[in-house]
N, C-alpha and C positions, 0 to 999 in steps of 0.2 A: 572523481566519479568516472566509472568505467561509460559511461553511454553522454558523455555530460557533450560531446561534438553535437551528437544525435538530438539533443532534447535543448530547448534556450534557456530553460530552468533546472537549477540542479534540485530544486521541488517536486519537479514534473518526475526525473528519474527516480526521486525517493519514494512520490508518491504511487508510479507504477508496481516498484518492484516490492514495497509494501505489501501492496496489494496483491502482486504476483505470488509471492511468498505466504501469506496468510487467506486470501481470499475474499475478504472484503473489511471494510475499517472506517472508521470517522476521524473527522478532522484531527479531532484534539488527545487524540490515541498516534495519531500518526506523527503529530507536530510533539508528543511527548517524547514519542519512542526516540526520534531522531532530534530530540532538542532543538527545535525549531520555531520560528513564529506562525501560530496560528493561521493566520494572517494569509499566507503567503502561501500555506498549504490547503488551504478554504480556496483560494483563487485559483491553484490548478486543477483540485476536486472540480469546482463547477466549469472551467475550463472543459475537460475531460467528459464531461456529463452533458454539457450544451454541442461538442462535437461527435457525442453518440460512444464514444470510447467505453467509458463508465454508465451505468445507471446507480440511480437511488431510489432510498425509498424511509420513509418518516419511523424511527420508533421511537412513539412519546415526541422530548423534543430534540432526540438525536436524531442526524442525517445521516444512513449509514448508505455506502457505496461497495458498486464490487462491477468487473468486467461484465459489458453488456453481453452477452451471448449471439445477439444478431448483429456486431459489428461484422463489418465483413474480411478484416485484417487480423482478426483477432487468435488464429491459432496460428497465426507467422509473427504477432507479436509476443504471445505469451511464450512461444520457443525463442525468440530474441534475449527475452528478459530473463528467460530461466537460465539459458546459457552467460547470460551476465554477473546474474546470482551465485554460478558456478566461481568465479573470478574474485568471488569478497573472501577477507580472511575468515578460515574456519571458525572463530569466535563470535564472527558477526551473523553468518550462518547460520550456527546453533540458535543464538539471538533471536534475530530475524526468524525463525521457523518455528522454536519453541514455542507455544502459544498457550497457557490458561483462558477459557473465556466465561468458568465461574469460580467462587471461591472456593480454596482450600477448606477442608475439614478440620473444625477449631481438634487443637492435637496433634494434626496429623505430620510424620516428623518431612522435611524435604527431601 
């Protein structure tokens, strides 16, 4: 992991740059994308969230997160992370930024 010095979890940086990259995300999107345990990406989300880094907020019974706006680091972190996101291979890039967040049109070709 390119920041894995910076962060004590390699969670913490997936779970950042996730985030950086899409804009906001829940646990079990996030622990899928990156084949991960739950678990472990639930504990830096609220990590993140209890240090003011992240905020949340309930839809239904998902907890969905995204960069607080009133953090006070937060536009020297999101230029940290974006220039890290620069540094992934172009395939994971694509990955990482491509984003659907409703369904395709039954039909419709890719």
């Amino acid at each position: 992991m390119l920041l894995g010095s910076l962060f004590v979890s390699e969670d913490a940086e997936r779970v950042l740059l996730f985030l950086t990259a899409r804009g906001e995300g829940y646990a079990k999107e996030i622990s899928d994308y990156y084949q991960r345990s739950i678990f472990g990406i639930q504990k830096q989300l609220e990590k993140f969230d209890a240090g003011g880094v992240l905020i949340s907020r309930k839809i239904g019974r998902t907890r969905l997160y995204r960069f607080n706006p009133r953090y006070p680091l937060l536009d020297e972190l999101r230029i940290l992370l974006k220039k890290a996101i620069q540094f992934l291979p172009e395939e994971e890039i694509k990955k990482l930024t491509i984003y659907r967040s409703r369904p395709r049109r039954k039909g419709k070709t890719l």
